[in-house]
N, C-alpha and C positions, 0 to 999 in steps of 0.2 A: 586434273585441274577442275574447280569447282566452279559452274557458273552462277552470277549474279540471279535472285529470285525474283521474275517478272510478274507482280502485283496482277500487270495485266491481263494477261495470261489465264491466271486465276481467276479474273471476275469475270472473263469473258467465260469461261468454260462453267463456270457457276450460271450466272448470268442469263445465257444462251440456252444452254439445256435447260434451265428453268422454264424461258419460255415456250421454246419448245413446246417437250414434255405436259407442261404444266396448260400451254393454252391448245394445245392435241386432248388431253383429257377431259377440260368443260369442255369444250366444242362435242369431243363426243358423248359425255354426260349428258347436257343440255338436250339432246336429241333422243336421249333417252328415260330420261326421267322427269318427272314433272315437278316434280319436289325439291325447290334449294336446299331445303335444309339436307338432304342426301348425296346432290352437289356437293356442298360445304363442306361435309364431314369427308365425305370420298379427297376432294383437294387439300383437305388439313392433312390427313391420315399422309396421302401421298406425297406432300410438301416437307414435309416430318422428314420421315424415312429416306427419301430421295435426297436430301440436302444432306442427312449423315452418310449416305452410301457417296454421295461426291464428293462428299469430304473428305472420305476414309480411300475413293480411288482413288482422288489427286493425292491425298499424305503417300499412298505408295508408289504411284507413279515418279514422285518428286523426289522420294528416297532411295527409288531403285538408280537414279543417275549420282545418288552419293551426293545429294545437295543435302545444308544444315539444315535449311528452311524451309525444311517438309512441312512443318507441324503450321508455319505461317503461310504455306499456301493451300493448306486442307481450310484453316478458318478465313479463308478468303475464298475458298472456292464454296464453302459451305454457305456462310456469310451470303455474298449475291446470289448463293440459289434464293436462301430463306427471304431476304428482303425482294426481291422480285417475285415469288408466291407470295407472300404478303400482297403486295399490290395488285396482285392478278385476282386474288379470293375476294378484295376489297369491294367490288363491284355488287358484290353478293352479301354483302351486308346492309348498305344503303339502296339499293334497288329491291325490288322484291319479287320484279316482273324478269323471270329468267331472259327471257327474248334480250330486253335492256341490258340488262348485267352483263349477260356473251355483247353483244354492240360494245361494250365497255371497255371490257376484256381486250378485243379487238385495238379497240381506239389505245388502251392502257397500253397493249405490245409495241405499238406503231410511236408513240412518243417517249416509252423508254427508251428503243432501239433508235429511234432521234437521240436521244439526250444522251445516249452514252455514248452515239457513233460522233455527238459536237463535241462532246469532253475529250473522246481519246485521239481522233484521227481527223476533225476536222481542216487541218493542215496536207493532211497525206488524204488523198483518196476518197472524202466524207463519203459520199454517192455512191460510190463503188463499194463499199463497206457497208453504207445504209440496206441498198436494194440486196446487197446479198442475203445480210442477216433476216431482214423481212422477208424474200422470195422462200427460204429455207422456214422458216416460220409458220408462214398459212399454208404452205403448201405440207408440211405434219399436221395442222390443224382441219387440211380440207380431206386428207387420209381419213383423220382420226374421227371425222364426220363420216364417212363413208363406210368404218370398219360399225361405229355405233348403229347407223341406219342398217347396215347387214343383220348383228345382233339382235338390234329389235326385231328384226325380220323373221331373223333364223330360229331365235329364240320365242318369238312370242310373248316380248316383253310388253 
């Protein structure tokens, strides 16, 4: 028996890991380099790649349960990764001052994760749903600060 293909699912796991991933990485960037434009390039390169690699998980994970609609939950899991690094990297084009940009960043994670926890579940749980997605959030972003600050440390950057 083959089940229906949850949309949501997909853009939550696109979505999510984006942010994640994506704001764990300036966060640790930022602390380690002084130069957006190395920022930037490190977030495109890795926005890239990472959005075809979830894509390409979810197309098999979706296929391994023998559903038709692998191929439409790969481009939707890929889809909210790429459009949420978009908006994460956006900070770093109009700001120039790294410090601001990460502030941005922050503030940018905190009203996606609003706006998508009012779209899907504001009915069921909003709260419950908001603070989870956010606590799981900074708390990779306050890691991924502490693995950068090691780095620099250990490395000598």
């Amino acid at each position: 028996m083959k089940k229906e293909f949850d949309s949501k699912s997909a853009i939550i796991l696109g979505m999510h890991d984006a942010l994640v991933s994506l704001t764990g990485l300036i966060a640790g960037l930022c602390f380690v380099f002084t130069d957006t434009n190395v920022i930037v390039i490190s977030c495109i390169v890795s926005s890239i790649t990472a959005s075809l690699s979830m894509g390409a998980a979810n197309y098999l994970a979706v296929k391994a349960v023998n559903r038709d609609n692998a191929m439409d939950a790969a481009l939707y899991t890929a889809g909210a990764y790429m459009v949420t690094c978009v908006l994460l990297i956006l900070p770093f084009f109009i700001l120039y001052n790294r410090t601001l940009a990460l502030l941005s960043v922050f503030l940018m994670v905190i009203l996606i994760i609003y706006l998508f926890n009012f779209i899907f579940f504001r009915k069921n749980q909003f709260y419950k749903h908001f603070y989870e997605m956010l606590t799981i959030c900074f708390t990779v972003s306050i890691v991924a600060f502490a693995i950068g600050q090691g780095a620099k440390y250990f490395l000598g950057i």
